[in-house]
N, C-alpha and C positions, 0 to 999 in steps of 0.2 A: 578594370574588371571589378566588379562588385560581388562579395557571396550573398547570397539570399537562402531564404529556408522556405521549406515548401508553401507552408501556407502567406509567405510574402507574395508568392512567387501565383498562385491561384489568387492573387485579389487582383493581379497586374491587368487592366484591362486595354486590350489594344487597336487605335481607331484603323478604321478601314484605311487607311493612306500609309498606315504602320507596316498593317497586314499587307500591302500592294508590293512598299518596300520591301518587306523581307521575302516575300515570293517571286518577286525577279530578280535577287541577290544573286549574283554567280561569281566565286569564291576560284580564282583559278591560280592562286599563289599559293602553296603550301611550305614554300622551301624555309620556313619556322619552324617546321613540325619534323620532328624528328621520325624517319623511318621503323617501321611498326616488323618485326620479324611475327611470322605465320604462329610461333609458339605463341607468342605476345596477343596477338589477336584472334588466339582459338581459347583463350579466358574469358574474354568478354558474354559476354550475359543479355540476356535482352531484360529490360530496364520490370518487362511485366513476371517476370522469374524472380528476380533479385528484391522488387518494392512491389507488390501486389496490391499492397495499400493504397499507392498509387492513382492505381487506374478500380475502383471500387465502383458496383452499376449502382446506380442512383433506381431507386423504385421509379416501377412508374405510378404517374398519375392518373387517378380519371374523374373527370366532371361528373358530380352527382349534384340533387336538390337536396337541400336540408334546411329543415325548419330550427332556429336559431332565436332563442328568447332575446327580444329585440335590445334589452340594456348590457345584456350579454356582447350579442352582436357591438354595439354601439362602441363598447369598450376596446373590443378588437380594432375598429377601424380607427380608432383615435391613435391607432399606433402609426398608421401612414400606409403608404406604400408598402407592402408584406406581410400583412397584417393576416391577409389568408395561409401564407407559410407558418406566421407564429401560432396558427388553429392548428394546423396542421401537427408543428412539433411536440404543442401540448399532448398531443391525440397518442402520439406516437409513443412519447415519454411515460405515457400513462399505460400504454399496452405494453411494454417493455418491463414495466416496475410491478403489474400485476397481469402475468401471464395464467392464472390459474384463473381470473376471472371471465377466458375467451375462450379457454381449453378445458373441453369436460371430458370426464375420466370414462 
């Protein structure tokens, strides 16, 4: 068994034949496991009570047009692949750090 920490654990990415595996797994040996008394398992927590953090909603998105000074643009795409995302977290970083500049009194 291996420990991992959460964010090892969100990079892990798993192929369809992974996914097939672990979805027709059926586990009918328990006798490892030691028996759980009702006190014992009237503690337990659901994981979205205890880590909130967890499971956290992602904004949504939506497709808009936006005119983009082209060595601006040009700059972003040099970065690859997500290049729209790092526009994005710029956007966001900056609305975050200057909230008075969105919100009038």
């Amino acid at each position: 068994m291996k420990n991992m920490t959460l964010d090892e654990i969100k990079e892990i990415r798993i192929t369809p034949e992974r996914a097939e595996e672990i979805r027709s797994f059926h586990n009918t040996d328990f006798s490892d496991r030691p028996k759980q008394t009702e006190e014992e398992l009237s503690r337990y927590r659901k994981a979205r009570e205890t880590h909130p953090e967890w499971f956290t909603v992602k904004p949504k998105k939506e497709a808009i047009s936006l005119r983009i000074d082209k060595d601006v643009l040009e700059t972003y795409r040099s970065l690859g692949k997500g290049y729209q995302k790092a526009m994005n977290e710029v956007l966001r970083l900056y609305v975050e750090e200057h909230p008075s500049d969105f919100y009038k009194a």
